[in-house]
C-alpha positions in Angstrom: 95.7 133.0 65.6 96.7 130.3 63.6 99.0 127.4 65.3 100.0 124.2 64.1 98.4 121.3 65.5 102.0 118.8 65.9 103.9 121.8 67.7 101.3 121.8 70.1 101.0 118.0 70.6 104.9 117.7 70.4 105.9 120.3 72.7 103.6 119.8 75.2 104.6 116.3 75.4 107.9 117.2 75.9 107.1 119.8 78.3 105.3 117.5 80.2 107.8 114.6 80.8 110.5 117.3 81.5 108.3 118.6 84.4 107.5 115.1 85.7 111.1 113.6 85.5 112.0 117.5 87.1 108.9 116.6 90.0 110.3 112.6 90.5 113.6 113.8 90.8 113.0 116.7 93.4 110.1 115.2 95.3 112.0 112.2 95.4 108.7 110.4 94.0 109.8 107.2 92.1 108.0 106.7 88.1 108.0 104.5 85.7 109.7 105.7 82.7 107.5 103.6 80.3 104.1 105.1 81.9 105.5 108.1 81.6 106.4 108.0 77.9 102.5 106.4 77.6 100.7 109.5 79.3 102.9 112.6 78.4 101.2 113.1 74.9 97.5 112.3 76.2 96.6 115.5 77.0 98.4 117.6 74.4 96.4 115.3 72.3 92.9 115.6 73.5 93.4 119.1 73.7 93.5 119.2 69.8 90.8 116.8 69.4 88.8 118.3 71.9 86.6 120.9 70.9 83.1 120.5 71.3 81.3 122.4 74.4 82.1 121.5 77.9 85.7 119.9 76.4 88.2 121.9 79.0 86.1 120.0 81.5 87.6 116.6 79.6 91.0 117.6 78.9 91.1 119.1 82.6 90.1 115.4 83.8 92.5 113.4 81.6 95.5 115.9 82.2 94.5 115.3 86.7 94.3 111.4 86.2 97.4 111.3 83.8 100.0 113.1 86.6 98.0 111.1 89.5 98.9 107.5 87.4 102.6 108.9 86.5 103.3 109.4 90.5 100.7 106.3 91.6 98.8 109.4 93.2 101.3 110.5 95.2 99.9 114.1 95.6 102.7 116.1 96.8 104.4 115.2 93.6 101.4 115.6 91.2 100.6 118.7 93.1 104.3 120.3 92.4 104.4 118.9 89.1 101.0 120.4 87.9 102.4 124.1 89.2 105.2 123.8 88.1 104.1 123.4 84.3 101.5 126.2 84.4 103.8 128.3 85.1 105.9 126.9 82.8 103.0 127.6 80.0 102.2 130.8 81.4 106.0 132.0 80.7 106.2 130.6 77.3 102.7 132.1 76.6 104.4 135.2 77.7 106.9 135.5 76.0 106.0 134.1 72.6 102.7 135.5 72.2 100.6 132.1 72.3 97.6 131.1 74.1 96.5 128.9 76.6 93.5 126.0 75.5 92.7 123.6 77.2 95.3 123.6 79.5 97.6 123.4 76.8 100.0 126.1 75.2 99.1 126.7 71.4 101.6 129.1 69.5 101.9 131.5 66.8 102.5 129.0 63.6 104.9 131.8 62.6 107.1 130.9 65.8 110.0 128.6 65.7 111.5 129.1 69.1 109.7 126.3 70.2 112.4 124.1 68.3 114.9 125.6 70.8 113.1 125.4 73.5 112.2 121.6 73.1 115.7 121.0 72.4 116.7 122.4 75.5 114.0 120.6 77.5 115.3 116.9 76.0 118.9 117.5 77.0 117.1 118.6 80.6 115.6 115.2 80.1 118.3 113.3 79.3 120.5 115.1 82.3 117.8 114.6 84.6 117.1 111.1 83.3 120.7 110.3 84.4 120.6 112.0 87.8 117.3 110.3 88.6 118.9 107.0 88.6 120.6 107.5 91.8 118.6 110.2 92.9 115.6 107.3 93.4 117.8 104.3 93.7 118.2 105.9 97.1 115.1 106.8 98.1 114.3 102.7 98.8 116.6 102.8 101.9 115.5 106.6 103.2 113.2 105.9 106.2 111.4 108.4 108.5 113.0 108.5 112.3 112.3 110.8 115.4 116.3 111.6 117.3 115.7 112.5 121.0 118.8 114.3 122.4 118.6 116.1 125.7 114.9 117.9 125.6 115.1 118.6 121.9 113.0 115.6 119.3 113.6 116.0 115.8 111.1 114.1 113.2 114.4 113.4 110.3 115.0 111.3 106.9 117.3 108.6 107.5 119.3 106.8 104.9 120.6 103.5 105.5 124.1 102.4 104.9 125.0 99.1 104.9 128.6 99.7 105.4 128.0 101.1 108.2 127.9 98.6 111.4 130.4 100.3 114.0 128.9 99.6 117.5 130.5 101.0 120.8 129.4 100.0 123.7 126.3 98.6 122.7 125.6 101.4 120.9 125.5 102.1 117.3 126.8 104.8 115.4 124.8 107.5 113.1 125.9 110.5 111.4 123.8 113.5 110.8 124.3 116.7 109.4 125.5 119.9 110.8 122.4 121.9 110.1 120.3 118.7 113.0 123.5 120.0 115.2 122.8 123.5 115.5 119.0 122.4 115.8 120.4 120.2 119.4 121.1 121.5 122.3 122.5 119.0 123.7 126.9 119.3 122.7 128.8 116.7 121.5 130.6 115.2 125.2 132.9 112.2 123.9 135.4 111.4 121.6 135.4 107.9 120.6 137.5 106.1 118.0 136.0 104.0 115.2 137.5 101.9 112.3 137.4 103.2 108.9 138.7 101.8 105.7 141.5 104.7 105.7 142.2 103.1 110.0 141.1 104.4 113.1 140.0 107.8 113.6 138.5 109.8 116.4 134.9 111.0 116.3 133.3 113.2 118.5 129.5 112.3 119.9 126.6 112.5 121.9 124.2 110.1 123.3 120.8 110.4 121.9 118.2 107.8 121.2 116.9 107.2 117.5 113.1 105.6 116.3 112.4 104.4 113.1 109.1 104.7 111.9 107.0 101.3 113.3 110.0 100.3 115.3 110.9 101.2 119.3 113.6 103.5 120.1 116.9 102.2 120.5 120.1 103.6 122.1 123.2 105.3 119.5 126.0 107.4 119.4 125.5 110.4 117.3 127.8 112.0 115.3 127.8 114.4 112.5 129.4 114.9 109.4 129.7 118.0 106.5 129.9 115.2 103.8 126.3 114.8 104.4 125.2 118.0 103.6 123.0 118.6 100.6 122.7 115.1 99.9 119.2 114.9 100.5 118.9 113.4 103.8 119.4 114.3 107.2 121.0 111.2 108.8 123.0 108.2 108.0 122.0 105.3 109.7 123.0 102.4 111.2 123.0 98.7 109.5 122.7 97.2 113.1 119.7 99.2 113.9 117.9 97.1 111.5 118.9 93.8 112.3 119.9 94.1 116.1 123.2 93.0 116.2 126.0 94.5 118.1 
């Protein structure tokens, strides 16, 4: 089969910072854009460069170290990001008649596809570029935390809020998700008012207690909230719970 040596190395460097940016964003992994950019093409490159014996054994090194430096060897990430662009090669191997060297997906050098398909997979960038922003920006304030209510202990994601301080009697005030409500069995047993920007409104709660990870276990309301779902975190926390005043 003959293939062309720049569709290879092109493609598969855009295929690889699509599936890295895709792996950041849904693993919730920071990156640094400008490592990124540096190590996407290394492997599509030794991979044509490559071919004396025992190469795959090189490329297969370079293409582990390369994801392992883009997500500061975060494996969860690496791990999800290395499936998720086999498959991605497998597919396109598939379905365009290529082959798969070195880890890398050569192509027919009578296909032009590709051009559609790297297209689409820069406007994915660029989209997920966007999205990431805020996506990580948020991650620096998620912390892990372990809710007791009633008998029931829940190991949760916790996102801090600054704006949120309201403390009633000496407790503070979370908000979880409805999906960590139908997980308690303890049911909500007060109604308790709270200042808002929009004035005072009534919120119904329970008392649990809430730990963040290397802290002690402190007293709160809890509350829960349907704007929270699908944002990627299962409570909203409490500013007070970080500095201690009520």
């Amino acid at each position: 089969m003959n293939s062309y040596v720049e569709v290879t190395v092109i493609l598969g460097t855009i295929l690889n910072c699509s599936v890295w940016l895709s792996s950041a964003w849904l693993c919730r992994r920071p990156v640094r854009l400008k490592k990124l950019l540096i190590l996407s093409p290394l492997a599509p490159l030794m991979a044509c460069i490559c071919w004396f014996e025992g190469a795959i054994w090189i490329c297969a090194i370079i293409e582990l170290i390369s994801v392992l430096a883009v997500f500061s060897f975060g494996l969860q990430a690496s791990v999800f990001a290395l499936g998720m662009r086999f498959l991605l090669e497998f597919g396109l191997m598939k379905l365009w008649q290529g082959s798969l060297v070195h880890f890398q997906l050569f192509l027919p050098a009578s296909c032009w596809q590709w051009l559609v398909a790297a297209g689409v997979l820069l406007l994915w960038d660029f989209m997920i570029q966007r999205k990431i922003g805020h996506g990580l920006a948020e991650t620096a304030f998620l912390y892990p935390v372990t809710l007791r209510a009633g008998d029931c202990e829940l190991a949760l994601s916790g996102y801090l809020d600054s704006g949120n301080s309201a403390v009633i009697e000496g407790r503070p005030l979370i908000f979880c998700t409805h999906e960590i409500q139908c997980q308690l069995t303890t049911k909500p047993v007060r109604v308790l008012p709270i200042q808002t920007i929009a004035g005072v409104r009534e919120v119904t709660v329970i008392p649990a207690s809430l730990q963040i990870q290397g802290g002690c276990s402190q007293p709160v309301w809890l509350a829960f909230s349907e704007t929270l779902n699908d944002c990627g975190y299962d409570a909203l926390l409490n500013v007070t719970l970080f500095t201690g005043q009520g």
